[in-house]
Every structure is written in structure tokens, then in C-alpha cells.
PAZAPA-4460 file (N, C-alpha, C; in steps of 0.05 Angstrom, whole numbers, plus 32768, in hexadecimal, padded with zeros to 4 digits):
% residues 287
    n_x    n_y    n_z   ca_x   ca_y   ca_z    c_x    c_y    c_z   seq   type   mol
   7E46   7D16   7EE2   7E61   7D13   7EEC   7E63   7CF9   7EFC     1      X     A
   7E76   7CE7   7EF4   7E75   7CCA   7F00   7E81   7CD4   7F1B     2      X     A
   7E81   7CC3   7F32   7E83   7CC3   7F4A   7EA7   7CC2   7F49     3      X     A
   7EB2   7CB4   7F3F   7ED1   7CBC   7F39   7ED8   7CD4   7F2F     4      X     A
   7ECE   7CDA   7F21   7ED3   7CFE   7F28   7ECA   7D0B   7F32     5      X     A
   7EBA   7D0B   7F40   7EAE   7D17   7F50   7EC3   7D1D   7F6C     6      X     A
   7ECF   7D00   7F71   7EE5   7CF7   7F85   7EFC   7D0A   7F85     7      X     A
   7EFD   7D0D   7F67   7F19   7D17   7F61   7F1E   7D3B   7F60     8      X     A
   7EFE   7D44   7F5A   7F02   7D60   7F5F   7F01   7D5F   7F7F     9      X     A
   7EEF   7D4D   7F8E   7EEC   7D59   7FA9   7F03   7D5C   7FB5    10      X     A
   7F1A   7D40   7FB1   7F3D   7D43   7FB5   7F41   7D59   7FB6    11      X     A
   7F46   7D65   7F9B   7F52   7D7C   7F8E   7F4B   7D95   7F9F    12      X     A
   7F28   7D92   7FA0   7F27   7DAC   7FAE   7F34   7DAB   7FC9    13      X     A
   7F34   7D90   7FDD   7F3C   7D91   7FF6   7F57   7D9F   8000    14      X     A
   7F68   7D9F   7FE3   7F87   7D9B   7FE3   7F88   7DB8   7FE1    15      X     A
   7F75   7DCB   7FCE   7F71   7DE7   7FCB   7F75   7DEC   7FE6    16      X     A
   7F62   7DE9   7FF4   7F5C   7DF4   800F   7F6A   7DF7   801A    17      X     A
   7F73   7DE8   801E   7F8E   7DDC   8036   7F98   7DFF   802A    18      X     A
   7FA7   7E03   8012   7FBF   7E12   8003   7FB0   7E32   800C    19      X     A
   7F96   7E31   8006   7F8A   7E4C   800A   7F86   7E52   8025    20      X     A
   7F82   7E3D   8035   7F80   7E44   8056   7FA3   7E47   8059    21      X     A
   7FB7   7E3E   8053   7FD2   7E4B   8054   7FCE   7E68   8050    22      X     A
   7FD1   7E68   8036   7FD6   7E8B   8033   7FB7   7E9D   803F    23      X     A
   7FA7   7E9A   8045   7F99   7EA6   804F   7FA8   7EAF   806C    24      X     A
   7FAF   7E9F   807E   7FBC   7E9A   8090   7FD5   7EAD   8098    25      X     A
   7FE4   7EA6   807F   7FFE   7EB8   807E   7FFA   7ED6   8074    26      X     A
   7FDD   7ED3   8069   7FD8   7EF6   8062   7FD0   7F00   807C    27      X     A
   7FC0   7EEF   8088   7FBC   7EFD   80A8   7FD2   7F06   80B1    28      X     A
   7FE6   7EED   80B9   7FF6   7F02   80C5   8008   7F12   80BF    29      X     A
   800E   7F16   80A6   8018   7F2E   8099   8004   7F42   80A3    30      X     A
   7FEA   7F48   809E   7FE1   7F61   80A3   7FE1   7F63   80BD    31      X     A
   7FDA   7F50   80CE   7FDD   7F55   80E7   7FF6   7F61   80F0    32      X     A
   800F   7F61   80E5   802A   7F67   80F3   802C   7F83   80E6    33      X     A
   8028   7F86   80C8   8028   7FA0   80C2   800C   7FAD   80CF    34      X     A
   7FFC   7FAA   80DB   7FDE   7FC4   80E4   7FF0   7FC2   80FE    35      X     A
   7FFB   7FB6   810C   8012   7FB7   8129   8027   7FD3   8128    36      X     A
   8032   7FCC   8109   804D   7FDA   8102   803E   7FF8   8100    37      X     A
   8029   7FFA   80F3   801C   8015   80E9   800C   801F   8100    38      X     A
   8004   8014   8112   7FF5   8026   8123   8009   802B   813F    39      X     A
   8022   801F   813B   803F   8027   814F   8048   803E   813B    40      X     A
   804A   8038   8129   8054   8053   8115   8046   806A   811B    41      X     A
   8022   8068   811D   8013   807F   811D   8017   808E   813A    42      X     A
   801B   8079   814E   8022   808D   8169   8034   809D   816A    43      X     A
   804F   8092   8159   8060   80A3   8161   805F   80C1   8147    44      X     A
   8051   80B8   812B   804F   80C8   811D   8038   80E7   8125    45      X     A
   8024   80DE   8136   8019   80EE   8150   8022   8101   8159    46      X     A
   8033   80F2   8168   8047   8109   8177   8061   811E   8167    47      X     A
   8063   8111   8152   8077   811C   813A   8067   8139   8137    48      X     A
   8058   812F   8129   8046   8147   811E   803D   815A   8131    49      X     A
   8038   8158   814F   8038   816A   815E   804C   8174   816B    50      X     A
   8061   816F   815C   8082   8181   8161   808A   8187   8149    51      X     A
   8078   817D   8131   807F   8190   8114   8069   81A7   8121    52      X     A
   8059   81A6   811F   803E   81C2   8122   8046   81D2   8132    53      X     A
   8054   81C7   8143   8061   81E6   815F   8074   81F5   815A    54      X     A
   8086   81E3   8140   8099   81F4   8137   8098   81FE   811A    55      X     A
   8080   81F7   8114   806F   820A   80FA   807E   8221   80F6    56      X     A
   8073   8238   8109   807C   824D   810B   8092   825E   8101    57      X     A
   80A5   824A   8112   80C5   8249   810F   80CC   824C   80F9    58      X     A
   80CA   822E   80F3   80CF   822B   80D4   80CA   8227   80BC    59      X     A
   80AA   8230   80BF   8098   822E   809F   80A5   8215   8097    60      X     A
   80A1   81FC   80A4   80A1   81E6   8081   808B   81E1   8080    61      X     A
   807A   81F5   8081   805A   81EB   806A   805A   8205   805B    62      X     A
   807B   8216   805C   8077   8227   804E   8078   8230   8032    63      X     A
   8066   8231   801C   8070   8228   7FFC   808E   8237   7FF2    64      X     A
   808A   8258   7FFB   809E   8263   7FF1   80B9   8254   7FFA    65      X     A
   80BE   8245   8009   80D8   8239   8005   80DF   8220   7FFE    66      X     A
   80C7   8220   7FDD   80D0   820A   7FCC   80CE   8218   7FAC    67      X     A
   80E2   8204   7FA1   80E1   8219   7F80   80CB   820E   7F79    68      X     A
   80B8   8228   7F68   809E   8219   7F5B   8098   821C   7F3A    69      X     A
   80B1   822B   7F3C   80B1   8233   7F18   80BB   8218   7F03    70      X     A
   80CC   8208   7F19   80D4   81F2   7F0A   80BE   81D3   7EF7    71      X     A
   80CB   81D0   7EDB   80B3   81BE   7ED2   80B7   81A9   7EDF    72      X     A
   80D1   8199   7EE4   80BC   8183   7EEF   80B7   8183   7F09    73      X     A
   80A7   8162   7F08   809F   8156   7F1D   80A7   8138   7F26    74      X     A
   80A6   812F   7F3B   80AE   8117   7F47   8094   810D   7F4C    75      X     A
   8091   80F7   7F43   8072   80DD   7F51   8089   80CE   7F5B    76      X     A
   8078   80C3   7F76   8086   80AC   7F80   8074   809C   7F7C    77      X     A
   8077   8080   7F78   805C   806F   7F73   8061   805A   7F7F    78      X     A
   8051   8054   7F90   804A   8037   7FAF   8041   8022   7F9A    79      X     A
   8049   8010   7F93   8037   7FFB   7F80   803C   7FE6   7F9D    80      X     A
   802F   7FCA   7F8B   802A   7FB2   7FA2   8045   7FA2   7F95    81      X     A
   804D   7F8A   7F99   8063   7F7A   7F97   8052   7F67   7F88    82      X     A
   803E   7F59   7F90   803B   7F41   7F84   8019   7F4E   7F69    83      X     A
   801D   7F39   7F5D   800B   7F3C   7F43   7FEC   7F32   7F53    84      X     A
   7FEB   7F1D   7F69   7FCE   7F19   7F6D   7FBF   7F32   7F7E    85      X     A
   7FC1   7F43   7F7C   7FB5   7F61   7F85   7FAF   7F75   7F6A    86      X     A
   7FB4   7F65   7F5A   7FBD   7F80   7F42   7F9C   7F94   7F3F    87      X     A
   7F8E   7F8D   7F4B   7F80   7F9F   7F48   7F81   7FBF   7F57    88      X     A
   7F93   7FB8   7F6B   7F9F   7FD1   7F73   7FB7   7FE9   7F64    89      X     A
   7FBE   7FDB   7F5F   7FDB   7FE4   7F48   7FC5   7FED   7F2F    90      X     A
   7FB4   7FDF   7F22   7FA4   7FF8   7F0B   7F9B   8008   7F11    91      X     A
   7F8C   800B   7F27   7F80   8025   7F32   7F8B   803E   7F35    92      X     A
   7FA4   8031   7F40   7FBF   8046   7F44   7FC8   8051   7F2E    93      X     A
   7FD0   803C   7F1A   7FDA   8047   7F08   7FCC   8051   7EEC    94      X     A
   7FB3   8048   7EF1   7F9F   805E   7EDB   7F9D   8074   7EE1    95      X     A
   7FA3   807F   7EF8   7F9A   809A   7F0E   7FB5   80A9   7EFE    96      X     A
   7FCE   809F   7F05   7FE5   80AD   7F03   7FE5   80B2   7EDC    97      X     A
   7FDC   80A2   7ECD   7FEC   809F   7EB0   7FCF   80B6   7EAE    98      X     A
   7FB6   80B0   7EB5   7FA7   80C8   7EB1   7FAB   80E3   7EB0    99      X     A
   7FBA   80E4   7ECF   7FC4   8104   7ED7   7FD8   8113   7EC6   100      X     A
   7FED   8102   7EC1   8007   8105   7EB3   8002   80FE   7E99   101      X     A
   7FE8   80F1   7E81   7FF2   80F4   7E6B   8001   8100   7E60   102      X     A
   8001   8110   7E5D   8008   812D   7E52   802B   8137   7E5B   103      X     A
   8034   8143   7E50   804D   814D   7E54   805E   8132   7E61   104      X     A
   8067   8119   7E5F   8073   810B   7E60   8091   8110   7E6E   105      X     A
   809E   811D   7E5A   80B4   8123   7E64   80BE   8137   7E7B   106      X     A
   80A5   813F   7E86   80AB   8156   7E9A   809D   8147   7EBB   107      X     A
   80A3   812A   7EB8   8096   811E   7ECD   80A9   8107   7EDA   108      X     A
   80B6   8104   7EEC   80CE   80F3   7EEC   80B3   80DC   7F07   109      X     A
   80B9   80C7   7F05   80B3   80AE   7F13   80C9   809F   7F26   110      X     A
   80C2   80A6   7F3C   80CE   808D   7F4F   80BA   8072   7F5C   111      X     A
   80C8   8059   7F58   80B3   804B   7F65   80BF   8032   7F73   112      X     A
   80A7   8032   7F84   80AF   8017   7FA1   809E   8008   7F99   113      X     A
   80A7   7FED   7F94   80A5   7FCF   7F94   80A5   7FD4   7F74   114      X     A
   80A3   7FBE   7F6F   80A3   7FB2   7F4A   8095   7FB7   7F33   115      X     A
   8078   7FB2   7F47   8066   7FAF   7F32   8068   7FD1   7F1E   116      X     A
   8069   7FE0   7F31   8067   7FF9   7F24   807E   8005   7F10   117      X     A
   808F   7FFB   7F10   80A6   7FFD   7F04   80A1   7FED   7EE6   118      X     A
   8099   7FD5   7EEB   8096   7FBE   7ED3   808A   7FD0   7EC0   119      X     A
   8069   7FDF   7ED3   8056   7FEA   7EC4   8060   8008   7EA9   120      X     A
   8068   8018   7EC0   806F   8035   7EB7   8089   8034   7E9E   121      X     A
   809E   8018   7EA5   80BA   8016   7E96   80AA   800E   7E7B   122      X     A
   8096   8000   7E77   8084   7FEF   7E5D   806F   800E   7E4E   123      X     A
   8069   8020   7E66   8063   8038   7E59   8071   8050   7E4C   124      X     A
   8082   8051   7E56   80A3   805B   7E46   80A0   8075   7E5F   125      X     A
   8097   8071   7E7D   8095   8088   7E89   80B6   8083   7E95   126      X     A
   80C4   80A4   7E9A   80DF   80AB   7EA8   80DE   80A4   7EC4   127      X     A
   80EA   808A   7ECD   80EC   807F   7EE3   8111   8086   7EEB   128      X     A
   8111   809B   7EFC   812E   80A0   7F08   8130   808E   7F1D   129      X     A
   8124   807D   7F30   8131   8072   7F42   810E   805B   7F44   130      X     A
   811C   8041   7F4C   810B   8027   7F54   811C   801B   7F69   131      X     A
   8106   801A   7F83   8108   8010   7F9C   80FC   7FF5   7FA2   132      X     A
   8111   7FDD   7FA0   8101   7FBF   7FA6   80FF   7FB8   7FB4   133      X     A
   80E8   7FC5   7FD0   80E9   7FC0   7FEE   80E7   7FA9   7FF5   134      X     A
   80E9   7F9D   8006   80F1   7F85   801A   80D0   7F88   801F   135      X     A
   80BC   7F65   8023   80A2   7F67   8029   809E   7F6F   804B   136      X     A
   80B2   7F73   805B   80BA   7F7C   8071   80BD   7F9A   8072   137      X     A
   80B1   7FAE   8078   80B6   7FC6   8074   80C8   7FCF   808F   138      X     A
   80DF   7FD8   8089   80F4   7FDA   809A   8100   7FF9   8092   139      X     A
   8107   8009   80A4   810D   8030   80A2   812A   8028   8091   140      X     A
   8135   801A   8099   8154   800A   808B   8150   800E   806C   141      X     A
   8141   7FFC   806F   813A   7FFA   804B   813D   8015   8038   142      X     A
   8128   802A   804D   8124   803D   8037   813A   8055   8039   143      X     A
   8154   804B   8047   816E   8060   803F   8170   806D   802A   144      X     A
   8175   8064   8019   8177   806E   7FF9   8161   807E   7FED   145      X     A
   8146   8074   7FFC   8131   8081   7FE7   812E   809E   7FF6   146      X     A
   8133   8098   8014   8135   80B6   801F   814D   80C8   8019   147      X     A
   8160   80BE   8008   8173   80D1   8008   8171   80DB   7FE6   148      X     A
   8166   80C9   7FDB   815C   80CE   7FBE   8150   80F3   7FC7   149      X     A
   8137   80EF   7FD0   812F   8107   7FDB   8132   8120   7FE4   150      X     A
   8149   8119   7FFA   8158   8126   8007   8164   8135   7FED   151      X     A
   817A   812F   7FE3   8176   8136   7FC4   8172   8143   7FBC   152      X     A
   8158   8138   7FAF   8143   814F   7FA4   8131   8160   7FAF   153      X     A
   8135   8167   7FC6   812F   817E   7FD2   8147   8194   7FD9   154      X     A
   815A   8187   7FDD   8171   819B   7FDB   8176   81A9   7FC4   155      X     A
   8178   8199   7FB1   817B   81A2   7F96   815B   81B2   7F83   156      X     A
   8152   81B4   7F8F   813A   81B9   7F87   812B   81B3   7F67   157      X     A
   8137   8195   7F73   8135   8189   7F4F   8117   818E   7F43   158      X     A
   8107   8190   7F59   80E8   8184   7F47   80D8   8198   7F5F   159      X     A
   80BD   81AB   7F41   80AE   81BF   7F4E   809D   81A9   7F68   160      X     A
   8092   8191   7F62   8086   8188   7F75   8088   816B   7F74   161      X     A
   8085   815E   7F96   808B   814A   7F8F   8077   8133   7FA1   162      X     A
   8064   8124   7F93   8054   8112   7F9C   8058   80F5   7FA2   163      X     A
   8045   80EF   7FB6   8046   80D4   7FB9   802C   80C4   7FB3   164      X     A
   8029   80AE   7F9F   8005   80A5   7FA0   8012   8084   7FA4   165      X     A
   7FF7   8075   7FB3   7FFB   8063   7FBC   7FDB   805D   7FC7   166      X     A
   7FDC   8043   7FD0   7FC2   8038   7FCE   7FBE   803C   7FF6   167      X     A
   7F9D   8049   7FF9   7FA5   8048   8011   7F8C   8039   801D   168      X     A
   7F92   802D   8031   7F81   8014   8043   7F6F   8027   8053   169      X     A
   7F52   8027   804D   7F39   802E   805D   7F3D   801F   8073   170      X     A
   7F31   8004   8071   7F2A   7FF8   8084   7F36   7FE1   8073   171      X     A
   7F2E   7FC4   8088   7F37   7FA1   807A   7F30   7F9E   8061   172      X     A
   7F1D   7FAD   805A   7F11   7FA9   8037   7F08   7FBA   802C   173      X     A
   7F18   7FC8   802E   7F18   7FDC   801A   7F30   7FF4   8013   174      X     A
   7F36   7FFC   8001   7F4D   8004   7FF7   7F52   8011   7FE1   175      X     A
   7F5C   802F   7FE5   7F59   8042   7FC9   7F6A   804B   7FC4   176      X     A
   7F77   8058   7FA9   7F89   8063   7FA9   7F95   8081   7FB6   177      X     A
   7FA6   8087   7FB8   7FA8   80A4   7FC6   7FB9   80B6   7FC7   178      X     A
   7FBC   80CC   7FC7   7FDE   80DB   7FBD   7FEB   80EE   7FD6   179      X     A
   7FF8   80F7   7FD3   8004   8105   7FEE   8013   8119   7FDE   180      X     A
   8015   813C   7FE2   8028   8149   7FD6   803C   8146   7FE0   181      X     A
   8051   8138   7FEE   806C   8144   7FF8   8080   8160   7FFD   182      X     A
   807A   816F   7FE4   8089   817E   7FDB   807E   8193   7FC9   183      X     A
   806F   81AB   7FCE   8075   81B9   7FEC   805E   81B0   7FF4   184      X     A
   805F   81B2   801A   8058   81A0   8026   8049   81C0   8034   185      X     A
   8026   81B3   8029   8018   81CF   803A   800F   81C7   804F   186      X     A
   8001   81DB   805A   7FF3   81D3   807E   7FDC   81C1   8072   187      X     A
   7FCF   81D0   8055   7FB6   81C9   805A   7FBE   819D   8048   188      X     A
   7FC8   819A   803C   7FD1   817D   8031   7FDA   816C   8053   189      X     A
   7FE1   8178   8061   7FEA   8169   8076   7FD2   8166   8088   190      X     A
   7FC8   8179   8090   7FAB   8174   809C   7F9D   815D   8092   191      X     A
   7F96   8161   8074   7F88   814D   806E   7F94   8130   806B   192      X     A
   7FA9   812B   806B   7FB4   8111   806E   7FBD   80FE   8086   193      X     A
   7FB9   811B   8094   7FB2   8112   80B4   7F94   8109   80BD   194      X     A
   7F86   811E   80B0   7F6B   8110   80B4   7F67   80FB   80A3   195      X     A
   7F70   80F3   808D   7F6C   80D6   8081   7F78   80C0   808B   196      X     A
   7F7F   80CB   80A1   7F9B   80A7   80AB   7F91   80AF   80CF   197      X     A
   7F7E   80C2   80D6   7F6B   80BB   80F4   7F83   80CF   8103   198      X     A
   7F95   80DA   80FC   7FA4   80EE   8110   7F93   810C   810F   199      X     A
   7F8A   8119   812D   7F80   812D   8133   7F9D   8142   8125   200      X     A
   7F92   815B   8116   7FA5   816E   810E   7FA7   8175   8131   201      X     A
   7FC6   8181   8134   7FCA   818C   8157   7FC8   81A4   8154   202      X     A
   7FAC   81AA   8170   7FAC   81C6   8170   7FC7   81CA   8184   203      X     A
   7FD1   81D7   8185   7FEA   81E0   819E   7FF1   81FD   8199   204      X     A
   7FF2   81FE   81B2   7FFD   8222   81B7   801F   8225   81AF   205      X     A
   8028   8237   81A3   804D   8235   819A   804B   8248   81B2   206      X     A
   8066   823B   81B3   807F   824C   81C7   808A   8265   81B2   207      X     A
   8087   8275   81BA   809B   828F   81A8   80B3   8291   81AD   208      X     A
   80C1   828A   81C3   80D4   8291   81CB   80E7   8270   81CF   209      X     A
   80E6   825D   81BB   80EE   8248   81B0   810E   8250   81A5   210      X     A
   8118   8242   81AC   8138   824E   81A0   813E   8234   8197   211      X     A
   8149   8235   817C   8151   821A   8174   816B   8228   8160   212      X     A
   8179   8213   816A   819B   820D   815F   81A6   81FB   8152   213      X     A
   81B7   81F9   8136   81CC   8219   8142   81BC   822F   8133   214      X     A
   81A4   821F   810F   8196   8242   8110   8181   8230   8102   215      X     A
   816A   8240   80FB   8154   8238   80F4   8155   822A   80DB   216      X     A
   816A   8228   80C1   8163   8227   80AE   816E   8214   80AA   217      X     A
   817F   8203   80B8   818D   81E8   80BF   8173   81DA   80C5   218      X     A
   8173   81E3   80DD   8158   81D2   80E6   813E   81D1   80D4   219      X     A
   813A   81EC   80CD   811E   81E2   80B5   8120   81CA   80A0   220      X     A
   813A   81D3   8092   813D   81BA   8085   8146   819D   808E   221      X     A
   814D   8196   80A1   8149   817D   80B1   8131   8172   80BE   222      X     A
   8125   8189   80C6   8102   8178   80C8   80F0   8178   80B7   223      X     A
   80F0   8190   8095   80F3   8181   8085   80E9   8163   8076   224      X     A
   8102   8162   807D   8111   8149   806C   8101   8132   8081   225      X     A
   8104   812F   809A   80F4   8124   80B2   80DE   8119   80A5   226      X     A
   80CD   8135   80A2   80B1   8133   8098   80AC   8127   8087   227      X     A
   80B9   812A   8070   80B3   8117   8052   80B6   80FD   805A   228      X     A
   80CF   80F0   806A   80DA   80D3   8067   80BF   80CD   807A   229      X     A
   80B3   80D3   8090   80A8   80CC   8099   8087   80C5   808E   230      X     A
   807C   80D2   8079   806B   80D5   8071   8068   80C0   8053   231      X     A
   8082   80B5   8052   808E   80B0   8035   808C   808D   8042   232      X     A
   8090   8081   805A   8094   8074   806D   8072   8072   8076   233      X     A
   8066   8080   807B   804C   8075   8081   8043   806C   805F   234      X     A
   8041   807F   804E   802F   8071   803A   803C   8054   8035   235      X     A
   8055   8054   8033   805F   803A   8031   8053   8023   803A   236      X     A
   804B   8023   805B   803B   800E   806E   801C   8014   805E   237      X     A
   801B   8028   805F   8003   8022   805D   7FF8   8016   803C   238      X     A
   8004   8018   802B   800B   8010   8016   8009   7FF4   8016   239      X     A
   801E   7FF0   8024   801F   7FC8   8030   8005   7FC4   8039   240      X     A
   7FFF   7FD1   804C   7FDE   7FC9   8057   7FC7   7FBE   804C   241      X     A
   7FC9   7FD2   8030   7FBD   7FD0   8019   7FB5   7FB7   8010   242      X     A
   7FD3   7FAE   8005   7FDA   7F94   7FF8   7FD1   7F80   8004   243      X     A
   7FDF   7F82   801E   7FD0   7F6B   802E   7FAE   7F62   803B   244      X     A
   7FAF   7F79   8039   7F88   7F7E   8042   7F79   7F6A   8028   245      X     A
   7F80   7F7B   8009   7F71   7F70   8001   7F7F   7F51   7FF4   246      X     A
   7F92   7F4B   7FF8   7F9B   7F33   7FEF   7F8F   7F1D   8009   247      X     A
   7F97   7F23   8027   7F7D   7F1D   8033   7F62   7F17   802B   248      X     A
   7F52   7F21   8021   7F35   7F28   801E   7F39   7F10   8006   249      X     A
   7F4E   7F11   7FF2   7F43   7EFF   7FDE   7F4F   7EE9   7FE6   250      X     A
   7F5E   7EDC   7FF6   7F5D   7EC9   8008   7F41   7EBD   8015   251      X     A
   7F3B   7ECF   801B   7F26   7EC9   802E   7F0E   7EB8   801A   252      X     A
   7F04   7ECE   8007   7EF5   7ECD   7FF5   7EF6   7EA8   7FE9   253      X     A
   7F08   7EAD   7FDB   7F1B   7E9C   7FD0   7F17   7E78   7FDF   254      X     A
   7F18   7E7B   7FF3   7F1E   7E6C   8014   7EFE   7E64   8013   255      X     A
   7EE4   7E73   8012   7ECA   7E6D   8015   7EBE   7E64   8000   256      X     A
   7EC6   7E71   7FED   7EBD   7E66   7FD1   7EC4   7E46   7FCE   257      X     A
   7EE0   7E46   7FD4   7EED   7E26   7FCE   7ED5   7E0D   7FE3   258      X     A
   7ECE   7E16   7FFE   7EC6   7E0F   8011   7EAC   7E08   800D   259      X     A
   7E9A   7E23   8002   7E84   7E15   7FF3   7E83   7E02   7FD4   260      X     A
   7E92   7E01   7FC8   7EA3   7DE9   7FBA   7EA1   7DD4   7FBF   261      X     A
   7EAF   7DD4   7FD6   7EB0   7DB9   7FE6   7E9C   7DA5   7FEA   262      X     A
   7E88   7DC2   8000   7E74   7DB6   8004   7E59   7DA9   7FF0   263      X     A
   7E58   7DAE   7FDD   7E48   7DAD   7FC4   7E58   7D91   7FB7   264      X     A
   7E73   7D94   7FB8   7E7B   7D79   7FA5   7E79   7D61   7FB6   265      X     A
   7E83   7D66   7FD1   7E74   7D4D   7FF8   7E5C   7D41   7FE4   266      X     A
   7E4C   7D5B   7FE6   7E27   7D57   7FE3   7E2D   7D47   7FD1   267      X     A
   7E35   7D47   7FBA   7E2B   7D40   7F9E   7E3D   7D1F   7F9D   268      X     A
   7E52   7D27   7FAF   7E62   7D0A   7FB2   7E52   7CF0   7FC4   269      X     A
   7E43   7CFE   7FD2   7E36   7CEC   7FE4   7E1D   7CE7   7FDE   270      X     A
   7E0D   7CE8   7FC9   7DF9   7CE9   7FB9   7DFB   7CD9   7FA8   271      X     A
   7E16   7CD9   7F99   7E21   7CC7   7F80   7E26   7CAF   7F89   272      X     A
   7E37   7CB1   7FA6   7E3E   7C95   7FAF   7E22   7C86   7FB5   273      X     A
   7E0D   7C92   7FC9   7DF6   7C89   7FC6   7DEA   7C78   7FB5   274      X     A
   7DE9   7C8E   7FA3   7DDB   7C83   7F89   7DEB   7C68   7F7A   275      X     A
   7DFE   7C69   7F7C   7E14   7C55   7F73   7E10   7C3D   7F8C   276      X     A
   7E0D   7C40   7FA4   7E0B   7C29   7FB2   7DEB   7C1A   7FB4   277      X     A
   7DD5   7C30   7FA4   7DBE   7C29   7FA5   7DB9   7C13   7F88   278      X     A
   7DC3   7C23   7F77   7DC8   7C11   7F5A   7DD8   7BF8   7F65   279      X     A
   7DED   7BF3   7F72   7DF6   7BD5   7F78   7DE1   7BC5   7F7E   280      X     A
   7DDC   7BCC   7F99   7DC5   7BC0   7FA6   7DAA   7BB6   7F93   281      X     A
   7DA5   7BCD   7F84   7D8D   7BBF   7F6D   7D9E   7BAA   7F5B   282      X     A
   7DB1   7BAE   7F57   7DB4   7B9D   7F3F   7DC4   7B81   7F52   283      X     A
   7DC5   7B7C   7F69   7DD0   7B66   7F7D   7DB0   7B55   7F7B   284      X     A
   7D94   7B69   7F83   7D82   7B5D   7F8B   7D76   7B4A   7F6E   285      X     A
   7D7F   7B53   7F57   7D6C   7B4D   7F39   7D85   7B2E   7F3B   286      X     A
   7D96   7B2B   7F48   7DAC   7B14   7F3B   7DA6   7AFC   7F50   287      X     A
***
């Protein structure tokens, strides 16, 4: 490789850098503002859940009998990512779901948040009743519609059960897919999704003599409904977390790789010039 190109990749790579130390940058602080947004969410989701558990009692909503179960279908909600450079998240997901659901097709209705998942399932000929194009800002605003979608279909008791899968963030690097039943919503599915997101299940003593107005069955179904949006609302963030963790990570990756690049084409540029200023010099001394 003549020393003029040599010049010209080292340019090229310099100009990379610059672009990949950007978005590396801007993936930081995206995850940084969403792990902010999600662990303010988790305090107050904390305390939620230890005023759902006290009023367990009351109102059985981890109770099955007051959901229809004879009915065929079902509702998936599906968390995909927005942008295509993650897509390794989005197959994972969606090999999991087309796995579960081969079968019986038409007895499986699909809702889904952000694009990619939509693009995917509409090109598989799967029944998508409702697509949500969230804002890369996750805002409670936003998801009006998708909570009342729900609202909905729990009134109406459109669907025997109704899930949520979505990709969920271990730690900075690493990231799996994951599902949540919604609907019906048992003690024992909520436990464990509390222990997968670091919330202690609440032991607490009930009040028996709790009077809630104007009667119980208003109120069951308003906390409820509470419960889902709220739960529907975390996978969401944490969903985003996802995206950004590992679009992060291949930033990063991405960012070192180019760097050792660099440094190798420096080496090899400053070697060449060498050698190129050593050849002058011989051929100055023979004249």
C-alpha cells in the first residue's frame, strides 16, 4: 500500500471516529436519562405494589375466576426496538413469539409498540388490531390510547389471556427477551416479575376492617386497570433500556475497534513515510 493511501484511509478513519464518538455519546445519554426515568418509576412502583398486596384481600385482582377463560383468543403485545441497528434484539423476540403461536393463527390477535415489530408480523400475515409509534421519549401521555385499547378489552372480555413480551435489560450488556401475563394477573406471575426487576414481594399485615367506597367492585376494577397500565409502562422503559444498552455497547465496540484501526494505519503511516524519506536520502546521496 503506497503511503498515499495509506494517508487516505488514516483520514477516513479519523473522520469515522469523530461520527462514532458522537453517537456513542448520545447513546450515553439516552440510557443515562432513561436508567434515571426507570429507577424513579421503580420507587414509586414499590410502593404501588404494597397498596395492591394490602388490598389483595378485598379485591382478588390476582383472582383468575374473575376473568373469562373459555374464550379462544388471545392478545400479544409486542415491545420491538425503533431503529434497525439493534436488530438483533427484535429476532430473538420475534422467533420466541412466531414459535409459540405457529399454530392456530387466527385465534391470536397482535398489538405492537414501535415499528419494527409491526413491519415484521404485517410481512408474516400475523392479525395486528392496533400499532403504537411511540415517541423515543417515553412519556405516560403517549400511551393514552394503548391503555384504553385495554381498558377495553378487559371490560369486554375480548381475549382468554393477554400478554406482554419484550426484551428485558439484565445489566449494561446484556439483554433477553421476556414475557409478562397481564391478564389474568396471578400472585404467583407478579411475584416473579417483581423478583426479576429487584422489587422485594411485600410481606404486610391487611387491615380487615378496610372500608372502601362507594363498593368493592368499582374499585377492583380501577386498580385493575392501574395494575396493567402500570406494568405495561415499565416493560415499555425497560424495553427502551434494552435498545439503548446494547446499541451503546456496539458503539462502544465499534468506537475501539475503529481506534485500534487508527492506531495500526499511524504505525504503518509512519513507517512508510520513513521508508519513503530514507529512499530520498539514498537516492540524493548516489546523485
Amino acid at each position: 500500500m503506497s503511503l498515499k493511501q495509506i494517508k487516505n484511509q488514516l483520514k477516513s478513519t479519523r473522520t469515522l471516529q469523530k461520527i462514532l464518538w458522537a453517537m456513542e455519546l448520545a447513546s450515553s445519554i439516552k440510557l443515562q436519562s432513561l436508567t434515571a426515568q426507570t429507577r424513579s418509576f421503580k420507587r414509586f412502583f414499590k410502593d404501588f405494589i404494597q397498596v395492591v398486596v394490602s388490598l389483595q384481600p378485598h379485591l382478588h385482582i390476582q383472582d383468575k375466576n374473575h376473568f373469562v377463560i373459555d374464550q379462544k383468543k388471545k392478545l400479544i403485545l409486542v415491545i420491538s426496538t425503533e431503529k434497525w441497528l439493534v436488530w438483533s434484539l427484535n429476532s430473538k423476540l420475534f422467533d420466541i413469539i412466531e414459535s409459540r403461536y405457529k399454530e392456530g393463527k387466527d385465534r391470536v390477535d397482535l398489538m405492537t409498540i414501535w415499528y419494527k415489530g409491526e413491519v415484521f408480523f404485517r410481512k408474516n400475515q400475523r392479525n395486528i388490531v392496533a400499532s403504537f409509534p411511540l415517541k423515543d421519549k417515553i412519556n405516560a401521555e403517549y400511551l393514552v390510547n394503548l391503555y384504553k385499547f385495554l381498558e377495553v378489552a378487559l371490560k369486554d372480555q375480548t381475549y382468554s389471556k393477554i400478554k406482554i413480551y419484550f426484551n428485558h435489560s439484565k445489566n449494561a450488556f446484556s439483554q433477553s427477551p421476556a414475557r409478562l401475563t397481564l391478564s389474568p394477573l396471578s400472585q404467583e406471575t407478579l411475584k416473579l416479575f417483581l423478583h426479576e426487576i429487584n422489587i422485594p414481594y411485600p410481606d404486610i399485615q391487611v387491615n380487615d376492617e378496610l372500608i372502601i367506597e362507594p363498593n368493592i367492585e368499582a374499585y377492583r376494577k380501577n386498580t385493575i386497570q392501574y395494575v396493567i397500565e402500570n406494568l405495561v409502562y415499565y416493560c415499555i422503559l425497560d424495553s427502551k433500556i434494552s435498545e439503548n444498552s446494547a446499541r451503546f455497547a456496539l458503539m462502544k465496540l465499534a468506537n475501539q475497534n475503529n481506534q485500534e484501526k487508527e492506531k495500526k494505519l499511524t504505525t504503518d503511516y509512519n513507517k512508510a513515510r520513513q521508508d519513503k524519506i530514507t529512499q530520498d536520502l539514498m537516492i540524493a546521496s548516489l546523485i
